[in-house]
C-alpha positions as CSV (number, residue, x, y, z in Angstrom):
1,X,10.2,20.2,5.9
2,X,12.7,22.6,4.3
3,X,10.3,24.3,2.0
4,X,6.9,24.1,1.4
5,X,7.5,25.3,-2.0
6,X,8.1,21.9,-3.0
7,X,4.4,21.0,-2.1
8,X,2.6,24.1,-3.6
9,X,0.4,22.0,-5.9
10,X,-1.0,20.6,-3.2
11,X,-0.8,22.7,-0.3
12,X,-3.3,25.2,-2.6
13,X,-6.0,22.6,-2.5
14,X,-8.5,23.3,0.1
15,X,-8.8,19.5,1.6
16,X,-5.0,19.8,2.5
17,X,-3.3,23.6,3.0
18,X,-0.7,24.2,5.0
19,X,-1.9,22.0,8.4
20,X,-2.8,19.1,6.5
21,X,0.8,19.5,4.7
22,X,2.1,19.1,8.6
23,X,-0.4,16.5,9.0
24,X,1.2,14.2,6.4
25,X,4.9,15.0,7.4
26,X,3.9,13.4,10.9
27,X,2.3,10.8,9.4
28,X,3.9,6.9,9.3
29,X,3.6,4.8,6.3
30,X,4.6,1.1,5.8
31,X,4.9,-0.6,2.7
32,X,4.3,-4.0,2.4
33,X,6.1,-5.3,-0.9
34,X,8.4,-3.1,-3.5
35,X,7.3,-4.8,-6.3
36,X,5.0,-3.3,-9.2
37,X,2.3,-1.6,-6.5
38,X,5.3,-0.7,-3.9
39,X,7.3,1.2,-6.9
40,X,4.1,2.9,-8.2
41,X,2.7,3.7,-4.4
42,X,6.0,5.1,-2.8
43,X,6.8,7.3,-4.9
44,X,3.5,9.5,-5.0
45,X,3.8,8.9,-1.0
46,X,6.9,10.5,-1.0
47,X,6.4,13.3,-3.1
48,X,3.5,14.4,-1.2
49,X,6.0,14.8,1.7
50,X,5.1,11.8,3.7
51,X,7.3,11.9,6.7
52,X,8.6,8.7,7.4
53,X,8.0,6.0,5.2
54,X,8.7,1.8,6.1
55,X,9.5,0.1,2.9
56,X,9.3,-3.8,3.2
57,X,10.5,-6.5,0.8
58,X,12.8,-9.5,1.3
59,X,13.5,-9.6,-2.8
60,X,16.3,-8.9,-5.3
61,X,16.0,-7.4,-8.1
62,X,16.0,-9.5,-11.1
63,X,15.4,-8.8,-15.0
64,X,12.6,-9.4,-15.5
65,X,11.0,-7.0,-12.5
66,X,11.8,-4.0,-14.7
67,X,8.9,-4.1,-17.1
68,X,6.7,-2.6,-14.5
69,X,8.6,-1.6,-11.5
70,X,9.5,1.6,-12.7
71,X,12.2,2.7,-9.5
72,X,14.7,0.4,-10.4
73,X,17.2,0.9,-13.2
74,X,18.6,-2.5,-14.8
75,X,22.3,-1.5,-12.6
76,X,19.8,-2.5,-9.6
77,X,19.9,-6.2,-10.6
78,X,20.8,-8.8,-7.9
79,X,20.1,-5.9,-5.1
80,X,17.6,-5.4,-2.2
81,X,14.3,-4.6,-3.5
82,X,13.7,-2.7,-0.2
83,X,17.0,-0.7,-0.4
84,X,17.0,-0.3,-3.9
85,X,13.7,1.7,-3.5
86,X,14.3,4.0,-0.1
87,X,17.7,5.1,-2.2
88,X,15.3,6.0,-5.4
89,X,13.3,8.0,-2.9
90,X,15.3,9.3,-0.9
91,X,16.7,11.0,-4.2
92,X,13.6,12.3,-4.7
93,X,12.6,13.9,-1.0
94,X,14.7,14.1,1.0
95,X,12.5,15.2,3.7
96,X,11.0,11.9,4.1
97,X,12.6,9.9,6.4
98,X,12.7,6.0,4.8
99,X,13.3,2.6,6.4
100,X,14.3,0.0,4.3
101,X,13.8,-4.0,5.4
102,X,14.9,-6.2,3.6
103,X,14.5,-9.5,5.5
104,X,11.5,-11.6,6.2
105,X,7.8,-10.7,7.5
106,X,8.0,-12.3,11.1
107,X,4.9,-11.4,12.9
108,X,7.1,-9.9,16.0
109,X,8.1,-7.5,13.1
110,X,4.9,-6.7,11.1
111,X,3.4,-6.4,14.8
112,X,5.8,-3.2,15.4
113,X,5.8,-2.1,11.9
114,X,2.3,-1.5,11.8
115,X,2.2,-0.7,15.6
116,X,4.1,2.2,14.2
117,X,2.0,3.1,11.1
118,X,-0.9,5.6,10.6
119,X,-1.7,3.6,7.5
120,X,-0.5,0.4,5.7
121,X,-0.1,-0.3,2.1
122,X,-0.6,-4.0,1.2
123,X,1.5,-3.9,-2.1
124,X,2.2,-7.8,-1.8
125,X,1.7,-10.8,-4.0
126,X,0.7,-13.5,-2.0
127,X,-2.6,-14.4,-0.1
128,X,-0.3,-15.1,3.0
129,X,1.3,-12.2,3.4
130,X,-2.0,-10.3,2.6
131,X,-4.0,-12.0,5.7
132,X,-1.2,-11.8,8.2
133,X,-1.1,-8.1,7.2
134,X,-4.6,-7.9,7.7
135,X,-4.9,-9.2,10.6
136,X,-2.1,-6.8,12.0
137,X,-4.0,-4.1,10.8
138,X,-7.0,-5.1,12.6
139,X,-5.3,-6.0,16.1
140,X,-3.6,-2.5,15.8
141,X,-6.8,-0.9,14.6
142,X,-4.7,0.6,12.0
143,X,-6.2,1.7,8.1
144,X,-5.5,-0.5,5.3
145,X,-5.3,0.0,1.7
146,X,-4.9,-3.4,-0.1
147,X,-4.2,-3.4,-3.9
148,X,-3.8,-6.5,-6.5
149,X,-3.2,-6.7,-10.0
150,X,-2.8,-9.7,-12.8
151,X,-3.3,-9.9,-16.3
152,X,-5.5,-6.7,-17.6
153,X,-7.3,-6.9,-14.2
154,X,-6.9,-4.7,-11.0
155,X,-8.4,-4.3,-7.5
156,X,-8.1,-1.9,-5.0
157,X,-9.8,-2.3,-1.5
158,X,-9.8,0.1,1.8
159,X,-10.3,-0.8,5.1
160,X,-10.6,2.1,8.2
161,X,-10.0,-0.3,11.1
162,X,-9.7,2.7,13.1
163,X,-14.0,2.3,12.5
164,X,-14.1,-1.6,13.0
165,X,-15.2,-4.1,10.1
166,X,-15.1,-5.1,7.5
167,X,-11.6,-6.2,7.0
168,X,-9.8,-8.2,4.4
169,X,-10.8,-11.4,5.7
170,X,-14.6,-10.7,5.5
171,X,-13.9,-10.1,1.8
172,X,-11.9,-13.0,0.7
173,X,-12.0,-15.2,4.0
174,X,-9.7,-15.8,6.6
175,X,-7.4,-18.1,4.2
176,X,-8.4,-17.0,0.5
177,X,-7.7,-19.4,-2.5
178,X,-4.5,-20.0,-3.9
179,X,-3.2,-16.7,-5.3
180,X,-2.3,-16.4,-9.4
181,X,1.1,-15.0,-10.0
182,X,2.1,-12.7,-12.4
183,X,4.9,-15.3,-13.3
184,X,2.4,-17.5,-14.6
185,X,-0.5,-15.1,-15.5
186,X,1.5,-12.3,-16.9
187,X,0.7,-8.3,-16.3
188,X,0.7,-5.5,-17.9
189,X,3.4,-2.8,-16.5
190,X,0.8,0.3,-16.3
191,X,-2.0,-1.9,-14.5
192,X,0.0,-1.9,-11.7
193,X,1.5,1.6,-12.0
194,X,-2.6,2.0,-11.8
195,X,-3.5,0.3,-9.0
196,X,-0.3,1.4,-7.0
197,X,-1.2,5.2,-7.9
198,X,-4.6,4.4,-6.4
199,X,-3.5,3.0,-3.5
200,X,-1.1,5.8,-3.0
201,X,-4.3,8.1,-3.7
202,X,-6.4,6.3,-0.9
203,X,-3.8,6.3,1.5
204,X,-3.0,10.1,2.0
205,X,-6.8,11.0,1.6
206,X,-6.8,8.4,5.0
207,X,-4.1,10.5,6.3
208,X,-5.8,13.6,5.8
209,X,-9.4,12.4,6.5
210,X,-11.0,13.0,3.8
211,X,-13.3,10.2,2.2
212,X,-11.2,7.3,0.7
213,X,-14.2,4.6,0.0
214,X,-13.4,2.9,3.0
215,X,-15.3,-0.8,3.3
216,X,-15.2,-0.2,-1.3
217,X,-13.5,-2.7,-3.5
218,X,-13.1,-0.9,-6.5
219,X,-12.3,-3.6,-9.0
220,X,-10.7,-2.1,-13.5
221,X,-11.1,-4.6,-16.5
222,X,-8.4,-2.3,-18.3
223,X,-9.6,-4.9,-21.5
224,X,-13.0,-3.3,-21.6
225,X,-11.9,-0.1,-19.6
226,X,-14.7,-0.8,-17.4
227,X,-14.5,-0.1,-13.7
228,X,-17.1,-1.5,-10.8
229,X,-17.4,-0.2,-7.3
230,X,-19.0,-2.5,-4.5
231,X,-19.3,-2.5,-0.8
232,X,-18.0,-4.6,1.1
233,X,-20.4,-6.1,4.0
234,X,-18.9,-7.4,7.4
235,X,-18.6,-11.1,8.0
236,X,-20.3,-11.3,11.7
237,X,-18.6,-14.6,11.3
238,X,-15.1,-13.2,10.6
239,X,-12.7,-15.2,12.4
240,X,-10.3,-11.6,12.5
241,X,-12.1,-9.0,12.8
242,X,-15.8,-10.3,14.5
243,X,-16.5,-9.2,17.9
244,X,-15.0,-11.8,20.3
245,X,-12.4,-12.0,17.8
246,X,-10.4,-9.1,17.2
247,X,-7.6,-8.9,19.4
C-alpha cells in the first residue's frame, strides 16, 4: 500500500484499523461473473484496498449490458467483460493487484482459482455455474457470498465453509431449477448495484472476521421495499457438502 490516507474512512472504524487494513491487502478475492453483481461488487472491493482481486467472465460487452453494469462505458462494446473491468479498476487502485480471465470456467481452473481465494463472490447468472462454484468452495473449504437478482427481486446468501454446512446446495439442491434470465425477465439497474454492494459488504466483513450472516439468505422485494432474513438449515442429505461427501 502506498498510503493509507487513501483508506482513512475506514481505517478509523474500530472493526478494521490499521491491522485489519493489512489484513485485507493480503487477502485474495475471486469474482465469478462481471455482469451487474461483478461491476457493483468489484469496485467497493477494490476501494477498500483489497489486494489481489481474480475477475472472471468469458463475455463481451454488448449494448444492452450498460443499463446496470455501471464499469463499462458504451466505447467498451464488443470487449472482454473480464478485461474491461480489471482496467476500470485498476484506474481506480492501483494498489490492488487484478487478474482478468476471460475464457471459460473449466473446473481444473475454478479448482485453482478458488484454491487461491480467501473468499469467493458468486456474481453469476446461471444455476450451473453457481453449483460448480459451490461445490469448489466447499472442497476448498473456502467462504462464499452468492448474490442473484431479477425483476424487482434480490437475494443475497453467505456461506463460511471454513465452519462446514450449509452450502449452496442445501439451499437450492444439488441441481436447482431452471434459472430465469434477465433477458427474458428484465431487471432493474440499481437492484443489482444493490445486491452487488451487499455482496461486496459480506465479503470484506468475511475477510476481516467480523459477523457477515453466515448460513442467512437475506432475500429484497424492492416493489414493496420489504426485506426478509432466514436461516438456512443443513441438508444432512447434501450430496456436496454432507459428511461422507465433501471432498
Amino acid at each position: 500500500m502506498n498510503d493509507l490516507t487513501r483508506y482513512a474512512r475506514q481505517i478509523v472504524l474500530p472493526q478494521v484499523g490499521v491491522n485489519g487494513q493489512h489484513l485485507l491487502y493480503d487477502s485474495t478475492a475471486l469474482v465469478i461473473g462481471c455482469g451487474g453483481l461483478g461491476c457493483a461488487a468489484a469496485p467497493y472491493l477494490v476501494g477498500a484496498g483489497i489486494g489481489r482481486l481474480l475477475l472472471v467472465d468469458r463475455d463481451r460487452i454488448e449494448l444492452s449490458n450498460l443499463q446496470r453494469q455501471v464499469l463499462f462505458r458504451t466505447a467498451d462494446l464488443g470487449r472482454e467483460k473480464a478485461v474491461a473491468a480489471a482496467a476500470a479498476l485498476r484506474a481506480l487502485n492501483p494498489d490492488s493487484r487484478i487478474e482478468a480471465h476471460a475464457g471459460g470456467l473449466e473446473p481444473a481452473r475454478l479448482t485453482q482459482w478458488v484454491a487461491d481465494a480467501d473468499v469467493v463472490l458468486d456474481c453469476s447468472d446461471n444455476f450451473p455455474t453457481r453449483h460448480a462454484v459451490n461445490a469448489a468452495c466447499v472442497a476448498a473449504k473456502t467462504p462464499l457470498v452468492s448474490g442473484a437478482a431479477l425483476r424487482l427481486e434480490g437475494q443475497l446468501a453467505v456461506f463460511d465453509l471454513r465452519r462446514g454446512p450449509p452450502c449452496y446446495a442445501c439451499l437450492f439442491g444439488a441441481e436447482g431449477p431452471a434459472a430465469e434470465r434477465c433477458e427474458e425477465s428484465g431487471v432493474l439497474g440499481p437492484l443489482v448495484g444493490v445486491v452487488g454492494a451487499l455482496q461486496a459488504l459480506a465479503a470484506l466483513q468475511l475477510l476481516l472476521g467480523l459477523s457477515a450472516g453466515a448460513g442467512t439468505l437475506v432475500t429484497w422485494d424492492a416493489a414493496a421495499g420489504a426485506w426478509r432474513r432466514l436461516s438456512i438449515t443443513a441438508d444432512p442429505r447434501c450430496p456436496v457438502c454432507a459428511a461422507g461427501n465433501a471432498r
